[in-house]
N, CA, C and O atoms as a DFTB+ gen file, in Angstrom:
516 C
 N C O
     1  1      56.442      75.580      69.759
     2  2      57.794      76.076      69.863
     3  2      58.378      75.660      71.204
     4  3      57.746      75.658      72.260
     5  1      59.305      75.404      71.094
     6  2      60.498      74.876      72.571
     7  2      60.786      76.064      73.780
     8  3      61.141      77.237      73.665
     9  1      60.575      75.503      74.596
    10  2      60.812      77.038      75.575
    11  2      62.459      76.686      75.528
    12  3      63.085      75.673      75.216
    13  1      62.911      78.248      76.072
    14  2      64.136      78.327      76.246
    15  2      64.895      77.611      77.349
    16  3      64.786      78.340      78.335
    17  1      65.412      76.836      77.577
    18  2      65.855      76.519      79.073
    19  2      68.009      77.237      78.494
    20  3      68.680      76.980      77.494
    21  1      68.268      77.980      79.543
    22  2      69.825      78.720      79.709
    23  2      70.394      77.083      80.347
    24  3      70.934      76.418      79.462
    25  1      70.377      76.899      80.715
    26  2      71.467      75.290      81.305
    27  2      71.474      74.243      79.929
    28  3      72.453      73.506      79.815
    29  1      70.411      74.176      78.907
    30  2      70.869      73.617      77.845
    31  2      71.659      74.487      76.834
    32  3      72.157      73.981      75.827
    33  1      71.726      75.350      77.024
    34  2      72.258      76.110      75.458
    35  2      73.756      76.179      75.828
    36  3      74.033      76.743      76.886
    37  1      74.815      75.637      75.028
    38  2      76.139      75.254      75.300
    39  2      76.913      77.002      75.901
    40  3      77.707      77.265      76.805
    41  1      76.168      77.900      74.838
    42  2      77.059      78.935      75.156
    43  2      76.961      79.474      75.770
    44  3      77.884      80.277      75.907
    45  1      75.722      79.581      76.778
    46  2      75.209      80.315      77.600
    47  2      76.059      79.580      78.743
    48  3      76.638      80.245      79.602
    49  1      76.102      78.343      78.722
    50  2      76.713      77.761      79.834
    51  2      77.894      77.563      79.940
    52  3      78.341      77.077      80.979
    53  1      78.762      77.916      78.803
    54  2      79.982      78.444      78.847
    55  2      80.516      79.832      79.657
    56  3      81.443      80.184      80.386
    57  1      79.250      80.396      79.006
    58  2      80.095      82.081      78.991
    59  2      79.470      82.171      81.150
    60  3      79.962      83.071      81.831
    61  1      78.779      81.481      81.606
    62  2      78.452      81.510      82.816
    63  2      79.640      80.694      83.340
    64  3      80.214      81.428      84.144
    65  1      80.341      79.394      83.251
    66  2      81.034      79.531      83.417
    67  2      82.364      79.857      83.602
    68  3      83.204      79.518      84.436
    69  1      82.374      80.702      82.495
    70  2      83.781      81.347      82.374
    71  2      83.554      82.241      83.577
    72  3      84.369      82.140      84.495
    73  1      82.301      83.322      83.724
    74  2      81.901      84.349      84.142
    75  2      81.956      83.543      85.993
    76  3      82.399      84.365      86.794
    77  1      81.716      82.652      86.419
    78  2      82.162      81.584      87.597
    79  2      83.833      81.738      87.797
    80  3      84.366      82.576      88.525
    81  1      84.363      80.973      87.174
    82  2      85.978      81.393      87.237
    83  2      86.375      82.721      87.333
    84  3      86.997      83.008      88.356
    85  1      86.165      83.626      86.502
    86  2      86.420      84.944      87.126
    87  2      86.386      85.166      88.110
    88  3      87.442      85.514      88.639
    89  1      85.323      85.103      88.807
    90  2      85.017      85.324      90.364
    91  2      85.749      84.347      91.255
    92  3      86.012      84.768      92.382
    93  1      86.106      83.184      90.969
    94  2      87.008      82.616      91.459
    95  2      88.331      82.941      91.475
    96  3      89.038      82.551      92.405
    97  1      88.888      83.768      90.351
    98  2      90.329      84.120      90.004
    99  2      90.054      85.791      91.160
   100  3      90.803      85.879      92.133
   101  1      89.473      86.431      91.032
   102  2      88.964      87.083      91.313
   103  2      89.163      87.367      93.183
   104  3      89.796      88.242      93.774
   105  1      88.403      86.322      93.661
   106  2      88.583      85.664      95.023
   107  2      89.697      85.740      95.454
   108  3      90.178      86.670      96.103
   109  1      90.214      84.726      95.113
   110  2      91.615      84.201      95.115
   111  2      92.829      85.525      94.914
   112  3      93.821      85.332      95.617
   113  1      92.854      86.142      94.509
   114  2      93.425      87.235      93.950
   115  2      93.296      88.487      95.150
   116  3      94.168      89.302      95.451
   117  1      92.162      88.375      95.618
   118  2      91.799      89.156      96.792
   119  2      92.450      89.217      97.956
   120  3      92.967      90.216      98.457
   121  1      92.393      87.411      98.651
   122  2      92.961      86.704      99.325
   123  2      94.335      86.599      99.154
   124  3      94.924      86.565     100.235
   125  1      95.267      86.517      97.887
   126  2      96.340      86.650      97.570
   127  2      96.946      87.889      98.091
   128  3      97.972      87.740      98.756
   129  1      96.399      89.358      97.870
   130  2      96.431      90.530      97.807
   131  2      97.307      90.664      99.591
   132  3      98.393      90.927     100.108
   133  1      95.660      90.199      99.982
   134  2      95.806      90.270     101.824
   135  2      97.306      89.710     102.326
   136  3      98.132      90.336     102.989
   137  1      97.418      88.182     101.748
   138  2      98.433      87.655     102.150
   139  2     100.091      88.363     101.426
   140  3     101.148      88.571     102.022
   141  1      99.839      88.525     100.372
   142  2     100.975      89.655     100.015
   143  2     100.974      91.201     101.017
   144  3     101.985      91.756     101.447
   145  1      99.953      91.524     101.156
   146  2     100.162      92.850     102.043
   147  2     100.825      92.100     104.146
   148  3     101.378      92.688     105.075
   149  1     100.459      91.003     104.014
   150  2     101.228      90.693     105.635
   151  2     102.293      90.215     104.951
   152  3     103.025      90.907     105.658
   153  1     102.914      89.775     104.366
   154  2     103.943      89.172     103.898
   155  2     104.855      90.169     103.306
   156  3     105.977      89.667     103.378
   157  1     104.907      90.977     102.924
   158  2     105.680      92.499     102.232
   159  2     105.905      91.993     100.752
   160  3     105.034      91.294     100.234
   161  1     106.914      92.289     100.143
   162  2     107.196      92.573      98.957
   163  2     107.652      91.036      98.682
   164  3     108.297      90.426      99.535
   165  1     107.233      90.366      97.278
   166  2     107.603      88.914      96.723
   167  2     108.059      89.731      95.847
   168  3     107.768      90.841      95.400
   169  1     109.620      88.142      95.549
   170  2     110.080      88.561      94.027
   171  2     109.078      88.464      93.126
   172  3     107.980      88.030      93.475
   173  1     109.372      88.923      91.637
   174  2     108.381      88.772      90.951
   175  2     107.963      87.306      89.986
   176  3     107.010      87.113      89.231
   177  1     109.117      86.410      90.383
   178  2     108.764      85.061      89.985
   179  2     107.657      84.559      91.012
   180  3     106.608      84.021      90.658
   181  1     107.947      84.752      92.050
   182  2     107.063      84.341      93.310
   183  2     105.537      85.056      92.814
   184  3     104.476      84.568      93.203
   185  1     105.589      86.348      91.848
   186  2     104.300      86.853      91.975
   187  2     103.657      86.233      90.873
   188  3     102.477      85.885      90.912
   189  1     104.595      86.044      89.631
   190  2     103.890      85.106      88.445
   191  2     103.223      83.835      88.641
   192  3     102.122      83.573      88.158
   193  1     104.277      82.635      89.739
   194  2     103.538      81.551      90.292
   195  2     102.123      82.047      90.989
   196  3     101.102      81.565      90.499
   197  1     101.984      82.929      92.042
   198  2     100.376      83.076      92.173
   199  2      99.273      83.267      91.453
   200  3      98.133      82.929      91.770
   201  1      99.765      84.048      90.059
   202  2      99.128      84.734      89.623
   203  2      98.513      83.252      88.554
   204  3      97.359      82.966      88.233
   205  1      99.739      82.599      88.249
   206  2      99.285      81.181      87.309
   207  2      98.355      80.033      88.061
   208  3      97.485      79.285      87.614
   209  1      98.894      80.206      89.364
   210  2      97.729      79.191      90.205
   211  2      96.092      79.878      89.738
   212  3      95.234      79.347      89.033
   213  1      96.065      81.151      90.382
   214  2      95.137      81.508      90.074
   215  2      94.023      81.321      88.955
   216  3      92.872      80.885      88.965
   217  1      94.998      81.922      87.841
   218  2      94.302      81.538      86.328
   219  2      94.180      79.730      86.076
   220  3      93.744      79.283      85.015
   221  1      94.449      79.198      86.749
   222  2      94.830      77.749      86.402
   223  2      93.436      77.291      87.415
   224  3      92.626      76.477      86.972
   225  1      93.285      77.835      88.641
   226  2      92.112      77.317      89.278
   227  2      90.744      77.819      88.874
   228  3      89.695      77.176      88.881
   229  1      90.890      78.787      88.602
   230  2      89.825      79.198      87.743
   231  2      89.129      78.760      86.094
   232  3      88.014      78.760      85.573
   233  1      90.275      78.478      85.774
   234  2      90.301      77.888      84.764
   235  2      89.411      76.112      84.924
   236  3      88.557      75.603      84.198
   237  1      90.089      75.589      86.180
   238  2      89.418      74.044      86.887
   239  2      88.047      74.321      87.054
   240  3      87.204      73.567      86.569
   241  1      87.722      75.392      87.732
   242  2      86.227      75.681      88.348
   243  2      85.466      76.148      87.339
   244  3      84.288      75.794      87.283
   245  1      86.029      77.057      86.331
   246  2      84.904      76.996      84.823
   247  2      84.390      75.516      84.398
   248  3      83.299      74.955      84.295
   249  1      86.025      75.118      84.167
   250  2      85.738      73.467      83.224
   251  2      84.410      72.820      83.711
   252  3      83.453      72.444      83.035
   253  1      84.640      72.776      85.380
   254  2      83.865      72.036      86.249
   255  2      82.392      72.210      86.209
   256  3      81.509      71.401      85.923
   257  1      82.334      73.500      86.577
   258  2      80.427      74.230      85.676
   259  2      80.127      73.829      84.981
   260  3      79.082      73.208      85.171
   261  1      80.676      73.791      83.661
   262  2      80.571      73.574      82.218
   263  2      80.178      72.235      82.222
   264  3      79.017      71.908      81.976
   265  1      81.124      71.381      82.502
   266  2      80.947      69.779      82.840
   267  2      79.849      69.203      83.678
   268  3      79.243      68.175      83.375
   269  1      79.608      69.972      84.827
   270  2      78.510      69.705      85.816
   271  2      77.258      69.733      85.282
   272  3      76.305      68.972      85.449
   273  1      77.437      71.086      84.361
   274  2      75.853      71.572      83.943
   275  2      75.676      70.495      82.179
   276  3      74.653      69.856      81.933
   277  1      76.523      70.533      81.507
   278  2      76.540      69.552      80.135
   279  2      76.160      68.453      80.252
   280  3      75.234      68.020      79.568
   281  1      76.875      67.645      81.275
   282  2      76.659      66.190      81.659
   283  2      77.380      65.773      80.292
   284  3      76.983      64.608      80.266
   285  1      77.931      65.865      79.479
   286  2      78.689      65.386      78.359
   287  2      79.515      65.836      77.678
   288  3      79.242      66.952      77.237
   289  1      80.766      65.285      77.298
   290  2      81.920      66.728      76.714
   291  2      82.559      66.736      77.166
   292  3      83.446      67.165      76.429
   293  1      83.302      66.376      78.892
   294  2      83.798      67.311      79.663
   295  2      85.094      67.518      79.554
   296  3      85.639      68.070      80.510
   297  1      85.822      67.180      78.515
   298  2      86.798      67.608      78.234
   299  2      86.590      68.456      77.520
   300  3      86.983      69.547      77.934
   301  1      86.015      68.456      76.363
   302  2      85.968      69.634      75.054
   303  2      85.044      70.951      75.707
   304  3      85.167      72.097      75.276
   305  1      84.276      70.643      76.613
   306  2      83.562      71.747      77.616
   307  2      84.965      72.371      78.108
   308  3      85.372      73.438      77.649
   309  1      85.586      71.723      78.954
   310  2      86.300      72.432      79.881
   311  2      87.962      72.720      79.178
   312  3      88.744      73.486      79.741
   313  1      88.314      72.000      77.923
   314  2      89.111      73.065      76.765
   315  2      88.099      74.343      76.311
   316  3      88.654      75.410      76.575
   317  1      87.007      74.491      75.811
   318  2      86.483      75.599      75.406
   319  2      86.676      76.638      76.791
   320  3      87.175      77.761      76.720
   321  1      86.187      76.025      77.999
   322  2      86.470      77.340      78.960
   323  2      88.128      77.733      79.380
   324  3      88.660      78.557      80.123
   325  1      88.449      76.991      78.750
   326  2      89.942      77.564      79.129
   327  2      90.355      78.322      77.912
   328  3      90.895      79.412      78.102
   329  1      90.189      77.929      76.763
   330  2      90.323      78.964      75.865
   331  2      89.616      80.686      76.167
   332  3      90.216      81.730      75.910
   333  1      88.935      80.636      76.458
   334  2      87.725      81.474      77.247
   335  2      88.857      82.391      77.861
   336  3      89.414      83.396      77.420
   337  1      88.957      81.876      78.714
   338  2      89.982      82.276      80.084
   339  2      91.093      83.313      79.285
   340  3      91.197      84.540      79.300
   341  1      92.164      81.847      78.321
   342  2      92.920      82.550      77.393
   343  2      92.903      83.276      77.042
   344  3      93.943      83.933      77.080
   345  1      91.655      83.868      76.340
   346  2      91.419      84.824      75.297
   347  2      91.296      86.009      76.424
   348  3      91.813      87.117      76.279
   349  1      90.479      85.579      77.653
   350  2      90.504      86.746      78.493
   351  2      91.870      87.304      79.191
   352  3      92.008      88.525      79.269
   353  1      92.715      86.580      79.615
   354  2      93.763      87.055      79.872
   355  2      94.745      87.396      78.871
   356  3      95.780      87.940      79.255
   357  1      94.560      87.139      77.550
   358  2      95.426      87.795      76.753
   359  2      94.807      89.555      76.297
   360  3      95.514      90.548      76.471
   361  1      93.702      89.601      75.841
   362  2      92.784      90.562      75.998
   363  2      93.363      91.802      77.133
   364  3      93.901      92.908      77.063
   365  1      92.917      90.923      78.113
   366  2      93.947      91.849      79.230
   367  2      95.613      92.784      79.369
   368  3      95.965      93.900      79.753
   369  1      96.353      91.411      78.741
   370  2      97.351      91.689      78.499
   371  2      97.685      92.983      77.469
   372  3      98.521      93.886      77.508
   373  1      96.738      92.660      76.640
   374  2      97.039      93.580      75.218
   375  2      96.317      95.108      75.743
   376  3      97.008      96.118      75.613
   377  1      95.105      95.214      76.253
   378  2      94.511      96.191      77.148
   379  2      95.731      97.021      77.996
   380  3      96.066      98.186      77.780
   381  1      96.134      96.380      78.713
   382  2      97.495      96.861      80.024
   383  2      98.635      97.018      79.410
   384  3      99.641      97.341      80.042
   385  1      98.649      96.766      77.796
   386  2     100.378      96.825      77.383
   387  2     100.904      96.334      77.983
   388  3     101.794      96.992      78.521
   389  1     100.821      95.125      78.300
   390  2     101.885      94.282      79.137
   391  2     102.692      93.710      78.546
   392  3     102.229      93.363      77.459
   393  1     104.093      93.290      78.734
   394  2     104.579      92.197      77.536
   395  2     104.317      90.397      78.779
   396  3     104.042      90.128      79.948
   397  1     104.612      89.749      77.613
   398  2     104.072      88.380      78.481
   399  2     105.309      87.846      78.924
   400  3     106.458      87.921      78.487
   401  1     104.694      87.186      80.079
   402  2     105.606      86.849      80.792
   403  2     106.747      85.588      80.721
   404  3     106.298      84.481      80.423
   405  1     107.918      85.689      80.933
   406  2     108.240      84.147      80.877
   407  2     107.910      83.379      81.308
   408  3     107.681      83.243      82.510
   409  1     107.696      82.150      79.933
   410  2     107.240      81.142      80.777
   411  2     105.514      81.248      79.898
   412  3     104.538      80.824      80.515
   413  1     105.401      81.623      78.990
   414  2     103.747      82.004      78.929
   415  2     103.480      81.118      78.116
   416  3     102.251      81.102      78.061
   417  1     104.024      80.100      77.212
   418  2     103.103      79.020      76.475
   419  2     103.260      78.080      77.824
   420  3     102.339      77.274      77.957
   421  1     103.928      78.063      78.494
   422  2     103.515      77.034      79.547
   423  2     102.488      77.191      80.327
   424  3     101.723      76.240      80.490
   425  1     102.239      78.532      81.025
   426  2     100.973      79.361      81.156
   427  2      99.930      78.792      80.596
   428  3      99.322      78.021      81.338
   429  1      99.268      78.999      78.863
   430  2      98.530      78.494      78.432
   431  2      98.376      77.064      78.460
   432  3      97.290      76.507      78.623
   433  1      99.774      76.318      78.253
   434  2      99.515      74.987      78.633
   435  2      98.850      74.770      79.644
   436  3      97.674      74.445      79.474
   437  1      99.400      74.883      81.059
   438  2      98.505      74.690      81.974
   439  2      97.395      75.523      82.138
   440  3      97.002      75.380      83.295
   441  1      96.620      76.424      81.455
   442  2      95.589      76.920      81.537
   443  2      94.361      75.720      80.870
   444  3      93.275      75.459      81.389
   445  1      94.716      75.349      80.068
   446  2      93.958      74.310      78.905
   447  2      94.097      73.577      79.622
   448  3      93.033      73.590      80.243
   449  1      94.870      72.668      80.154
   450  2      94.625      71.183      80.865
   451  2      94.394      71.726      81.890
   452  3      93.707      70.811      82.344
   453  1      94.383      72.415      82.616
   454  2      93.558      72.501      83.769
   455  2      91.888      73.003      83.700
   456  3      91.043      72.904      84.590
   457  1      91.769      73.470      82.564
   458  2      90.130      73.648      82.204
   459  2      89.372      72.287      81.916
   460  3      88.245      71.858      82.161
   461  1      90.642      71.746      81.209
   462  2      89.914      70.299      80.970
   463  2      89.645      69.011      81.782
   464  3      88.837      68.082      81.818
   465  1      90.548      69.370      82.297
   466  2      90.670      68.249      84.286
   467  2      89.415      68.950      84.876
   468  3      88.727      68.310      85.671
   469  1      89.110      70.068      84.583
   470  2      88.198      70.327      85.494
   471  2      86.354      69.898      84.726
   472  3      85.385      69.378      85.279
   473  1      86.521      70.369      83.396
   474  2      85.282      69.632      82.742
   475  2      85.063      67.764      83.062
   476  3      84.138      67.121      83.559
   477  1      86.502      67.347      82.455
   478  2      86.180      65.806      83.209
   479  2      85.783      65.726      84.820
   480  3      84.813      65.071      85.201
   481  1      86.510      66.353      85.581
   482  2      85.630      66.036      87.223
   483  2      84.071      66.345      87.092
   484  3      83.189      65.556      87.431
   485  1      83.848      67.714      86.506
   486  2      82.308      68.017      86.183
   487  2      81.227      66.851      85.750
   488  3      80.193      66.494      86.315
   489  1      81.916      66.345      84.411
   490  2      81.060      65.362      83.957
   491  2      80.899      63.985      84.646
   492  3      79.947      63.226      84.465
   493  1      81.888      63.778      85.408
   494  2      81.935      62.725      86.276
   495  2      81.561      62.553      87.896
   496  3      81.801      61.574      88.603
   497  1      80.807      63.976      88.319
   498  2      80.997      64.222      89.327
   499  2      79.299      64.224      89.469
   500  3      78.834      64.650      88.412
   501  1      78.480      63.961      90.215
   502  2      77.288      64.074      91.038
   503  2      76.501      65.711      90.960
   504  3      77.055      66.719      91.398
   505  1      75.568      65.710      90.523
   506  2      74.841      67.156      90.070
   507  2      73.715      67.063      91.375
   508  3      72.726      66.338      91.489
   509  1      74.128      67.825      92.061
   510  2      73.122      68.453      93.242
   511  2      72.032      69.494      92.923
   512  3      72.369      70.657      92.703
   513  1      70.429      69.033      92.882
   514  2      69.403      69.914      92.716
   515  2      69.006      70.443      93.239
   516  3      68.087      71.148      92.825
């Protein structure tokens, strides 16, 4: 029987990197926080643009895992983690009763191509052991 190795099994290395981006959105969001508290009150277009960088870099740094650790795919790797993402921030949305924001299939647009820019750098990029 095959031992288990977690870095081959696609979903495991998905859901780790989705679970990577979080903590990156996460980060970032922290750091955002700080710089909104010295900065005082942003309109709230100003707060949607952070909030889309955010999900959008996180979204890059899943792809990128995904891609790094696959070595193949890295587009369809790093669309699956952005769907990921999607599903998590809509989830959210529906959780918080939020209504969505303007502007939100563009949102997802750039959520998806930026998951997937980030799987292609992954797969193309140098794996450090």
């Amino acid at each position: 029987m095959r031992h288990f190795r977690q870095e081959q099994s696609a979903l495991f290395r998905h859901l780790l990197a989705v679970a990577e981006g979080l903590l990156w959105i996460g980060g970032g969001g922290v750091l955002c926080a700080g710089l909104l508290r010295i900065m005082g009150v942003l309109p709230a277009a100003v707060m949607h643009g952070f909030g889309t960088v955010l999900w959008c870099g996180g979204a890059f740094m899943a792809g990128r895992r995904a891609g790094l650790y696959g070595r193949r795919h890295g587009l369809l790797s790093g669309l699956c983690c952005g769907v990921l993402l999607l599903l998590v921030l809509l989830c959210g949305t529906v959780l918080l009763r939020e209504t969505a924001a303007p502007g939100y299939w563009l949102r997802c647009l750039l959520l998806l191509s930026s998951g997937a820019g980030g799987g292609v750098v992954g797969v193309n990029s140098r794996r450090r052991i």
